[in-house]
C-alpha positions as CSV (number, residue, x, y, z in Angstrom):
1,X,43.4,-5.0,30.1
2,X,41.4,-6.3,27.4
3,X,37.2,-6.2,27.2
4,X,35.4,-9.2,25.7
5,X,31.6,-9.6,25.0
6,X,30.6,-12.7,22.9
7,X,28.6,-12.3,19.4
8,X,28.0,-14.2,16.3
9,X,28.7,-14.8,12.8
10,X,26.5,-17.0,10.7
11,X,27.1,-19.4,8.5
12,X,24.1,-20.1,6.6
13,X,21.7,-20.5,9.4
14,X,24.4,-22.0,12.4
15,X,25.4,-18.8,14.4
16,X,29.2,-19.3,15.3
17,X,30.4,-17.3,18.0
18,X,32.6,-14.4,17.7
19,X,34.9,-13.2,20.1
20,X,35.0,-9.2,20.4
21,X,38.1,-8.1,22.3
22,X,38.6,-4.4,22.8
23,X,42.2,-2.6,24.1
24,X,43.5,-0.1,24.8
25,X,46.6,1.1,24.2
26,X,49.1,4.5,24.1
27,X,50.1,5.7,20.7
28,X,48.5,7.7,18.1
29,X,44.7,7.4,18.3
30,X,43.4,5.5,16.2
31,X,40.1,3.0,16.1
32,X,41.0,-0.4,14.5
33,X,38.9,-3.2,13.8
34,X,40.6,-6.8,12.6
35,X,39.7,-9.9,12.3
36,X,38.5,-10.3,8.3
37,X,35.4,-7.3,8.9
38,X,33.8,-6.6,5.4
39,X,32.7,-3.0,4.7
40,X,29.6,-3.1,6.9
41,X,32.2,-4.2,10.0
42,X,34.2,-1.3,9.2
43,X,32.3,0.9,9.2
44,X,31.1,0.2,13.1
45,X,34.0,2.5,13.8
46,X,31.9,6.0,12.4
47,X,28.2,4.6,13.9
48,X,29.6,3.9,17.6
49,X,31.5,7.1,17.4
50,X,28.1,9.3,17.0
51,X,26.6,6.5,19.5
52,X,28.8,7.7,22.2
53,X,28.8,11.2,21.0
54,X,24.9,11.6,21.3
55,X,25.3,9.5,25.1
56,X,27.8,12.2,26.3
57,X,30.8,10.1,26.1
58,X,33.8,10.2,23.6
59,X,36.4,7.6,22.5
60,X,40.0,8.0,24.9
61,X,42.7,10.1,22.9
62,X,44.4,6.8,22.5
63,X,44.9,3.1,20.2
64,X,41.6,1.4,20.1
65,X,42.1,-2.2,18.9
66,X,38.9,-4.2,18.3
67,X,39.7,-8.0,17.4
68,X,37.3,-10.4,16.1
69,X,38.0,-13.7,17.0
70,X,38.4,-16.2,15.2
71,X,40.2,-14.0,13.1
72,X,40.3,-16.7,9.9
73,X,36.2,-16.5,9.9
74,X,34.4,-13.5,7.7
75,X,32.7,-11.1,9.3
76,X,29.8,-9.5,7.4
77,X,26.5,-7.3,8.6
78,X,26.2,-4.5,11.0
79,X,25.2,-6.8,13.8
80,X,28.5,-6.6,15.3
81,X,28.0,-2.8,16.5
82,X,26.2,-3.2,19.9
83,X,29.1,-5.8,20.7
84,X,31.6,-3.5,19.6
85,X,30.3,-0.6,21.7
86,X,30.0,-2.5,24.8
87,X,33.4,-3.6,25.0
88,X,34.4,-0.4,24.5
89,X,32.2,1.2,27.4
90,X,33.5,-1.5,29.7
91,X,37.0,-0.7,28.5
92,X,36.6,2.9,29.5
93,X,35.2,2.4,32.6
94,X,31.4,3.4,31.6
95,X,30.1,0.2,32.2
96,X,31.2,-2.4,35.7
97,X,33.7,-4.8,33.7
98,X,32.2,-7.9,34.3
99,X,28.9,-6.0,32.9
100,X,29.4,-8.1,30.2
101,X,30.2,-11.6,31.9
102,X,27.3,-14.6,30.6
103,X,26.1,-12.1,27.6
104,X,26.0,-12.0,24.1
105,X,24.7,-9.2,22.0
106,X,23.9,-8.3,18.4
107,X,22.6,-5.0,17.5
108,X,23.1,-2.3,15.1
109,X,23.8,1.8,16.1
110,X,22.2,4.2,14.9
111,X,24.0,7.6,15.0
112,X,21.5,9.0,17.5
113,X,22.4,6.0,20.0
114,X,19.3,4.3,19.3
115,X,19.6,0.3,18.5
116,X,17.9,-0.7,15.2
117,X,16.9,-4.1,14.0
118,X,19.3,-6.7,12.4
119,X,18.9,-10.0,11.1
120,X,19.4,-13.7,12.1
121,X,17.9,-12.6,16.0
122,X,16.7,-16.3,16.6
123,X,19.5,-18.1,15.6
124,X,21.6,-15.7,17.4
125,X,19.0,-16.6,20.6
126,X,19.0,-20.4,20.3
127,X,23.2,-20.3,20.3
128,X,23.7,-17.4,22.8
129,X,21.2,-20.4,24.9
130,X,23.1,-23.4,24.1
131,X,25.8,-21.2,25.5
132,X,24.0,-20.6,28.4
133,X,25.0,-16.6,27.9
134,X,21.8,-14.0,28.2
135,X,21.4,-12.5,24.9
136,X,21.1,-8.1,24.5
137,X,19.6,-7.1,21.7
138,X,17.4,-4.0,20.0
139,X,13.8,-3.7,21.3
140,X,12.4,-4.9,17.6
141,X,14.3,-7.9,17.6
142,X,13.2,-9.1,21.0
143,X,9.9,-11.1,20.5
144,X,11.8,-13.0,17.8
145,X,14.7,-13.9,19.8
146,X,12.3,-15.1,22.9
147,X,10.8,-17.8,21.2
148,X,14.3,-19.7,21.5
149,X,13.5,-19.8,25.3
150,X,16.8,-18.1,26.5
151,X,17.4,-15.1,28.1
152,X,16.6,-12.2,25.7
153,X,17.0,-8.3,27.2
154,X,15.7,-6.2,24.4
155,X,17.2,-2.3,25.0
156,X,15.6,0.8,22.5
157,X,19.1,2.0,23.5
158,X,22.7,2.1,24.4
159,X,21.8,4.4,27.2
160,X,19.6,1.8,28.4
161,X,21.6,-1.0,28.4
162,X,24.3,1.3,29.8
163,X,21.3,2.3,33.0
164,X,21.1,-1.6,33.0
165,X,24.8,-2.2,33.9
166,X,24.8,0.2,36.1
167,X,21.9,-1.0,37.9
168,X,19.3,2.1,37.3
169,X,17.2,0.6,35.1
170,X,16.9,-3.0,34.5
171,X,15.6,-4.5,31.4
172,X,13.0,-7.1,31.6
173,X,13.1,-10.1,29.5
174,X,11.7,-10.1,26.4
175,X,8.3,-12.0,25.8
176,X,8.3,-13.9,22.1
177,X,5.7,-12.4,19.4
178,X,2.4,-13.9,18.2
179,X,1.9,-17.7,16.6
180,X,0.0,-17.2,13.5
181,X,-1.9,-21.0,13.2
182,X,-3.5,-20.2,10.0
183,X,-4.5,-17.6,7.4
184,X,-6.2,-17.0,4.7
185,X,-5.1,-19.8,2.6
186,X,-7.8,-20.2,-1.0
187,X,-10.1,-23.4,-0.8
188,X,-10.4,-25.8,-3.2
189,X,-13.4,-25.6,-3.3
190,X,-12.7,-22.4,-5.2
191,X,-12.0,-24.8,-8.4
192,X,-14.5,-25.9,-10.5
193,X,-14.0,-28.5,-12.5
194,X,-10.5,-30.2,-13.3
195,X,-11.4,-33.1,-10.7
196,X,-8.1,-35.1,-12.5
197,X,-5.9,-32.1,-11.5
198,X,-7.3,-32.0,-7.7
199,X,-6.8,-35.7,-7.5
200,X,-2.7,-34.7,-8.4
201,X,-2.7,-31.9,-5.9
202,X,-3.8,-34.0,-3.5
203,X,-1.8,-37.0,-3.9
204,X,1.0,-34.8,-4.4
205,X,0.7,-33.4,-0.8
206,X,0.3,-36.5,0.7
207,X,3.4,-38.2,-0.3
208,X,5.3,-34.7,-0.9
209,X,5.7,-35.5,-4.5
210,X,6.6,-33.2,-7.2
211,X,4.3,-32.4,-9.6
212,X,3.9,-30.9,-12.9
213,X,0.7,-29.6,-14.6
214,X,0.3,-29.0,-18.0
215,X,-2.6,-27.0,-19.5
216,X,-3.4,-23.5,-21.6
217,X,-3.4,-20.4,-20.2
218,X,-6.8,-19.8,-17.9
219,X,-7.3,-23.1,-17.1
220,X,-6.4,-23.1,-13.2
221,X,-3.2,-23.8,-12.7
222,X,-2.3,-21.3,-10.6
223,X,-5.5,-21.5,-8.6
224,X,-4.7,-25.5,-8.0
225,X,-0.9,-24.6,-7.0
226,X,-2.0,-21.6,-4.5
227,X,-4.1,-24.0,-2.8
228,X,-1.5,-27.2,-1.3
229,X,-0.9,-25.1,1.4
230,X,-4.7,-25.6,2.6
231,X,-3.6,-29.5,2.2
232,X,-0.8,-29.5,3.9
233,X,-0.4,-29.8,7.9
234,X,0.6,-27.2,10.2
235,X,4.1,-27.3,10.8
236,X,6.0,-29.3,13.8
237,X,7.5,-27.6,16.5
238,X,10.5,-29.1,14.9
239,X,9.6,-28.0,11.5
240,X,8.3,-24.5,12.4
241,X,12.0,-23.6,14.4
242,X,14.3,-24.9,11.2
243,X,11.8,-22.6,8.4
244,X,12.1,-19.3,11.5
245,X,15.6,-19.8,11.3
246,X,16.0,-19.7,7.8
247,X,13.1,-16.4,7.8
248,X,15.3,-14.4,10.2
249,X,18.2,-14.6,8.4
250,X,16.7,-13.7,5.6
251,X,15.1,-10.9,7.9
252,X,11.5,-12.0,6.7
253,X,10.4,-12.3,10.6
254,X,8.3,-9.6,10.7
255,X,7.9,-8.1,14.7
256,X,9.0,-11.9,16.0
257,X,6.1,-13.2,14.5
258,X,6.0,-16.9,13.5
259,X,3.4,-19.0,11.6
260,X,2.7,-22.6,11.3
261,X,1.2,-22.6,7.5
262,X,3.9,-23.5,5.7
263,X,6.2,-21.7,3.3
264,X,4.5,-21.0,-0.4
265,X,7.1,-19.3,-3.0
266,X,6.5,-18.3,-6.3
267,X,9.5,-16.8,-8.0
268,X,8.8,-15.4,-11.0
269,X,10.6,-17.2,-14.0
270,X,12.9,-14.4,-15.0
271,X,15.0,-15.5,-11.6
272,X,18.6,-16.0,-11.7
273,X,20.5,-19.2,-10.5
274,X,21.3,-17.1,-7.3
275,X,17.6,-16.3,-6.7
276,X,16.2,-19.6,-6.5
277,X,19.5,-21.6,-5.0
278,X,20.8,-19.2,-3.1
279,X,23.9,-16.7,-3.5
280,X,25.2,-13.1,-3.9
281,X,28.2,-11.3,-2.6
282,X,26.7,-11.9,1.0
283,X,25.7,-15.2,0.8
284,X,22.0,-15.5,1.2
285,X,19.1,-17.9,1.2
286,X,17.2,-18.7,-1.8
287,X,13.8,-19.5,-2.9
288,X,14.9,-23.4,-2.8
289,X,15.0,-22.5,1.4
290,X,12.6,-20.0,2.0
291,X,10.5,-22.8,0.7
292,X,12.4,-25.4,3.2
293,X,8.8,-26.9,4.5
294,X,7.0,-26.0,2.1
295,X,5.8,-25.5,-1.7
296,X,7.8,-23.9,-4.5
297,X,5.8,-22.9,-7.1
298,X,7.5,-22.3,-10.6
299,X,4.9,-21.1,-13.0
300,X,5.7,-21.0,-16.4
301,X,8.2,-23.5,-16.1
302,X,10.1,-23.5,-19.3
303,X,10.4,-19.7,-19.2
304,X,12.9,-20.0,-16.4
305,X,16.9,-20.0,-17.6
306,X,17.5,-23.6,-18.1
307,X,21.0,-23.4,-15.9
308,X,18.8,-21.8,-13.1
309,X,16.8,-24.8,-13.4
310,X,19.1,-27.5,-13.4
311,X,20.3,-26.3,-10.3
312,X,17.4,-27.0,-8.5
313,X,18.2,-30.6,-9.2
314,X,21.0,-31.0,-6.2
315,X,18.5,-29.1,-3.5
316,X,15.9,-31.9,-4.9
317,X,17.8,-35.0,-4.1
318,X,19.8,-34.0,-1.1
319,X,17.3,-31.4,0.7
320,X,19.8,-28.8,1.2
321,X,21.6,-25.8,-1.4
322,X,25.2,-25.6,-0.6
323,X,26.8,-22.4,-1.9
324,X,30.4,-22.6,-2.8
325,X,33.0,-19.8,-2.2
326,X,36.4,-19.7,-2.5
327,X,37.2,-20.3,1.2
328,X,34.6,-21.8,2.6
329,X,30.9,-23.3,1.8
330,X,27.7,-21.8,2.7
331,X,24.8,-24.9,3.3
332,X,21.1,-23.4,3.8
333,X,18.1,-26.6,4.3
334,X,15.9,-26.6,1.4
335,X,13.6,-30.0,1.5
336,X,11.1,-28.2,-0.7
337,X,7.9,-29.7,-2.6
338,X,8.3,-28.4,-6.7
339,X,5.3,-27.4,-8.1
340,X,5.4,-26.5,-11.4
341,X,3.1,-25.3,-14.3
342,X,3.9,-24.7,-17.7
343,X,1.6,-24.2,-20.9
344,X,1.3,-27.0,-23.8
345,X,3.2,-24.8,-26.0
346,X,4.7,-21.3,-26.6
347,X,1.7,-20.6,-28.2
348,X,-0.6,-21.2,-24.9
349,X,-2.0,-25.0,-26.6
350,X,-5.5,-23.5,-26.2
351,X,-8.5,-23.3,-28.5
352,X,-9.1,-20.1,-30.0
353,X,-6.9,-17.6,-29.8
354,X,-4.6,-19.0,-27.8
355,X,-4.4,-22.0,-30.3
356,X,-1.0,-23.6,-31.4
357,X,-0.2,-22.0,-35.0
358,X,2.9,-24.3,-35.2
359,X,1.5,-27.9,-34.6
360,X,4.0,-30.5,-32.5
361,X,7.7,-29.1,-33.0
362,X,6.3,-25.8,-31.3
363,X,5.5,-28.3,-28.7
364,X,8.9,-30.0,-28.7
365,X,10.6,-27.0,-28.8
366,X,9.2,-25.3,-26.2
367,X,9.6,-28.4,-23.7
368,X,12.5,-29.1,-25.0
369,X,14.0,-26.4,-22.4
370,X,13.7,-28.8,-19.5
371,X,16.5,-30.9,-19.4
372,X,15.6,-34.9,-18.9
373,X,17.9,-35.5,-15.5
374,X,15.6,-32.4,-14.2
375,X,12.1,-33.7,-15.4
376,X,13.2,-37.1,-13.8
377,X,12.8,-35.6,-10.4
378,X,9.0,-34.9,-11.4
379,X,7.1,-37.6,-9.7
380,X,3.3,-36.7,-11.2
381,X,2.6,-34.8,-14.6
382,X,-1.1,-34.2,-15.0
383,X,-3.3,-32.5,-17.7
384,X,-5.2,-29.4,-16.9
385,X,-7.7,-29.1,-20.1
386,X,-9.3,-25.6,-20.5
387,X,-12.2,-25.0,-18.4
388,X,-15.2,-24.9,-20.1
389,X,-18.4,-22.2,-19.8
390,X,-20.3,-25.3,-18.4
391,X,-17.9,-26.0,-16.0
392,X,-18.2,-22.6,-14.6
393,X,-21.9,-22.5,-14.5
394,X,-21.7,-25.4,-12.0
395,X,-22.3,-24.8,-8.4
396,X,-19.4,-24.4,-6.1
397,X,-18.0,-28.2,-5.1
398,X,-19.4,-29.8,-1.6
399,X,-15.8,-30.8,-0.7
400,X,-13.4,-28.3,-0.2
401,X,-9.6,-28.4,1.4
402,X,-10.7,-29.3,4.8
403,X,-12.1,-32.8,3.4
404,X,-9.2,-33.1,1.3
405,X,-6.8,-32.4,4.2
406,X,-7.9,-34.7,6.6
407,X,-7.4,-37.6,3.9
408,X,-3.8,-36.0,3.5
409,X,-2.9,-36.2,7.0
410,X,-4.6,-39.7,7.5
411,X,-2.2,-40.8,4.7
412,X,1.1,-38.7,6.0
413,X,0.0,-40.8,9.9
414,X,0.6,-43.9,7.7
415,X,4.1,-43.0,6.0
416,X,5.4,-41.6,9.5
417,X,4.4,-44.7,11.1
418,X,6.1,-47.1,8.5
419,X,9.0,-44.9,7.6
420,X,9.6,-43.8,11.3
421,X,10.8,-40.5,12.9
422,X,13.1,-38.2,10.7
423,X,16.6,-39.1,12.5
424,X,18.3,-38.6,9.4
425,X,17.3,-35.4,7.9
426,X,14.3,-36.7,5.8
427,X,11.1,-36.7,5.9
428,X,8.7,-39.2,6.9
429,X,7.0,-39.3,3.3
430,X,7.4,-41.4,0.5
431,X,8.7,-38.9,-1.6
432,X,12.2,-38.8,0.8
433,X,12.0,-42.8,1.2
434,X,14.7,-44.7,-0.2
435,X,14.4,-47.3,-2.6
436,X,15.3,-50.0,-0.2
437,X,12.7,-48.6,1.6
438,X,9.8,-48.3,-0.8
439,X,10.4,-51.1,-2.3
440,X,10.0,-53.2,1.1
441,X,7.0,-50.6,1.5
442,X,5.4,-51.5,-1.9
443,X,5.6,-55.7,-2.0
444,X,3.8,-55.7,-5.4
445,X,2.1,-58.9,-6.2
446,X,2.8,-61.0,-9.5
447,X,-0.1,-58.7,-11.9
448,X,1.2,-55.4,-10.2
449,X,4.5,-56.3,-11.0
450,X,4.2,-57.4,-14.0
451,X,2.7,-54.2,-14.8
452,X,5.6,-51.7,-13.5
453,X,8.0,-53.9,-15.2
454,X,6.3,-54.4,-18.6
455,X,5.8,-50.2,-18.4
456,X,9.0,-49.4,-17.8
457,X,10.4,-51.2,-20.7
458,X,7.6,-49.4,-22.8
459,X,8.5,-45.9,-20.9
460,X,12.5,-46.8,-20.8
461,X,12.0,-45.6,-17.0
462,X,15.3,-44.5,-15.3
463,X,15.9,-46.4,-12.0
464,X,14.9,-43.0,-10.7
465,X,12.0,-42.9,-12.2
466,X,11.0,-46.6,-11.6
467,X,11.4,-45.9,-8.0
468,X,9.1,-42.6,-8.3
469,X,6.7,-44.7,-9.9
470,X,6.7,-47.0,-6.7
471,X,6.5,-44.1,-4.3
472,X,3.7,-42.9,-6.1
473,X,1.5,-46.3,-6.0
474,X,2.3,-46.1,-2.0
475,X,1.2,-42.7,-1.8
476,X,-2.6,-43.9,-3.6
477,X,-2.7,-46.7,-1.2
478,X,-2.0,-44.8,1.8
479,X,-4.6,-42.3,0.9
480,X,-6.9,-45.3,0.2
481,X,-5.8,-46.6,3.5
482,X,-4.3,-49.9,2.3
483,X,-1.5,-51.9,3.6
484,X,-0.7,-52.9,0.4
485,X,0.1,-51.7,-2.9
486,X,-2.5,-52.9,-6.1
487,X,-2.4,-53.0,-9.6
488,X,-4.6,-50.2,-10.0
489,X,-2.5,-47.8,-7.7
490,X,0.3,-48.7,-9.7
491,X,-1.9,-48.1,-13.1
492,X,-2.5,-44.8,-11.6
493,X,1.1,-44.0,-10.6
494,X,1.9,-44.7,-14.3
495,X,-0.7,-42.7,-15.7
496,X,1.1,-39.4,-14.4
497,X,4.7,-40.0,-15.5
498,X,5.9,-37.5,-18.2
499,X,6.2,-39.0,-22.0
500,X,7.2,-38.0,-25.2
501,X,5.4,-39.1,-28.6
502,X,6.2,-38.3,-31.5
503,X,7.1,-34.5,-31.4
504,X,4.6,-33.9,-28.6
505,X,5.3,-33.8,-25.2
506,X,2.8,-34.1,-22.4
507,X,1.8,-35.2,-19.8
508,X,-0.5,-38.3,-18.8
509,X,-3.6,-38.8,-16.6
510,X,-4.3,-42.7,-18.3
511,X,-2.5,-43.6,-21.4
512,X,0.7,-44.5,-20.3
513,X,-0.8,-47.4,-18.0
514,X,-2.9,-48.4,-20.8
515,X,-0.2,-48.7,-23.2
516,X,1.5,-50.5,-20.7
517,X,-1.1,-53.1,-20.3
């Protein structure tokens, strides 16, 4: 007779379901496991031994195959222990044998029989519910697997679950954890000065652009990154489920609790390739998806290992990292918003101290990092000037990031509305639009046309970039609340795209448009 109980192995953030088939057998004793287990799996054998042990039961003197079907698919974690030790109880009589009929379970053993917490709970939930099985799991995971609306039984123990099969104590189902709505997420209004940079950050959030900001140490760059999230809005239902998924396996969930401000990273720039994209021996998510929804902030941009940053370029255009193994491919969502800051020069580019002692090829050189395909996915590079002791001495600004968020939103109503409902994996914001799209969006008239053509002979714009430059303009009409698309919007757009003159590089916040003209 052969004991079954259904778990999961995951594949970036899609639970698969796993098989667990228990025998027994005569022969020498023995406990195998098959079915491609890594070191973790193997190791179940020693943790449900001194589970059962500290229960009162012991394994039969006799073969104890455990299977793990499909046996092509890697098995990797220790969630696979609960499963492994309930098929074994039924096997032995312990447990009724259809105990285990319309269940799933992940859980690790400790050697005490205690369950302890284990990673990738809510995905494990939402397919255990597609399946429509009842899912058993440790107590700490239980108000994270509830919110995929299933049938969650949340045990401290395998004793427990044991008195639940046996009908002397039944486990009630688990109740999902708190919804964070906000936090405490820095104000603009926090900023003084630097009104060109704002004007970026906010058109930047409203379109989802990319953006770049270019200034000397001290002048706020960090202050204006930390603060898109008070731009942004909450996250969808839709949106807040995919960025959970991705948290849990990454076993960021803390006590089941989820929150609708979305995802701010901020790697620091000695991060390998694996870091941000993803990776490792166990494949895991990287910065790229913990930032799926949200903002990835790179400061010090040219710091970072220029291979680690060119692979950010694949996650920008396609919204997803796919990490590539020998037998198979791991693919993790990661539509992220870059934000990046990096100083004028290795020398800081200030005044003072912090001022350039190698004139323009210090400048070159040290943007020079930055490959050109991966700059060309920047939509807005803006100034950030050093922040001067009058600036300081000002009064805190009247508008703050609830003024500026309410514009954002009015705009992101616009894009949704025009763009329709993400069906294909994008989202509804000029940023993901294709060109086809933005460019039936845009309509220029003659003078703005003339304008984005002459400039992008001057600027020897890629088609990429011409297109950026069109989703920009949008972006400053739908925040001006226009249907259409003017000359000065697309002066605007123009005025933030990244050039190079001479041996300086910088950015723009009105030259480039003027040239232009």
């Amino acid at each position: 007779m052969v004991s079954r109980v259904t778990t999961f192995a995951f594949e970036g953030v899609e639970a698969r379901p796993v098989d667990v088939q228990v025998q027994l057998s005569s022969g020498m004793p023995a406990f195998v496991i098959v079915g491609l287990p890594d070191k973790a799996v193997g190791e179940s054998r020693e943790r449900v031994r001194a589970a059962f042990a500290s229960i009162g039961l012991s394994l039969p003197p006799k073969r104890v195959v455990v299977n793990l079907a499909p046996a092509d698919l890697p098995k990797e974690g220790s969630h696979y222990d609960l499963a492994i030790a309930l098929a074994i109880l039924c096997a032995i009589g312990a447990a009724p044998s259809d105990a285990l009929d319309g269940v799933a379970a992940i859980g690790e053993l400790s050697l005490d029989g205690g369950l302890t917490e284990t990673i990738g709970a809510l995905p494990a939930a939402m397919a255990a519910e597609a399946m429509d099985l009842a899912l058993l799991c440790p107590t700490a995971c239980g108000p994270e697997a509830a919110w995929s609306g299933g049938r969650v039984h949340a045990a401290p123990s395998l004793i427990a679950l044991v008195n639940h099969f046996n009908g002397t104590r039944v486990l009630p189902l688990a109740s999902p954890g708190d919804l964070l709505e906000g936090g405490a997420i820095p104000d603009l209004r926090d900023v003084k000065g630097q009104d060109g940079a704002k004007r970026a950050l906010e058109i930047a959030a409203a379109g989802g652009h990319n953006l770049l900001m270019i200034g000397p140490p001290g002048s706020g760059k960090s202050m204006l990154a930390q603060r898109l999230p008070g731009l942004l809005p909450p996250l969808s239902a839709r949106e807040l489920l995919e960025v959970s998924q991705i948290h849990s396996i990454a076993g960021m969930l803390e006590r089941g609790r989820l929150s609708r401000v979305r995802p701010f990273r901020a790697p620091h720039h000695s991060a390998s390739m694996a870091a941000l994209v993803g990776g490792g021996v166990r494949a895991r998510p990287g910065e790229v998806s913990l930032a799926h929804h949200g903002v990835l902030f790179l400061d010090e941009l040219p710091e970072f290992h220029s291979q680690a940053l060119d692979s950010l370029r694949q996650p920008l255009e396609s919204g997803e990292a796919v990490i590539s193994r020998a037998n198979r491919h791991v693919r993790y969502p990661s539509r992220f918003q870059l934000i990046a800051a990096a100083n004028p020069c290795k020398c800081g580019g200030g005044a003072g101290a912090l001022a350039c002692r190698k004139g323009p090829a210090c400048r070159a050189a040290y943007f020079g990092r930055l490959s050109g395909p991966f700059l060309d996915r920047i939509d807005l590079f803006v100034d950030v000037p050093q922040v001067t002791a009058a600036d300081l001495a000002l009064p805190a600004p009247q508008e703050g990031s609830q003024t500026a968020a309410a514009r954002v939103l009015a705009a992101r109503s616009m894009q949704a509305e025009r763009l329709g409902d993400d069906l294909v994996g994008r989202r509804p914001l000029n940023a993901d639009a294709a060109g086809s799209e933005i460019e039936s969006a845009c309509a220029l008239g003659g003078d703005a046309k003339d304008l984005l053509v002459k400039a992008a002979e001057a600027m020897s714009l890629s088609a990429r970039g011409y297109h950026r430059v069109l989703k920009v303009a949008r972006t400053i009409a739908d925040l001006d609340g226009l249907a259409s698309v003017r000359r000065a919007h697309v002066a605007e757009a123009l005025s933030y795209r990244f050039r190079q003159e001479g041996d300086a590089v910088s950015g723009g916040t009105g030259s480039a448009s003027a040239r232009a003209r």
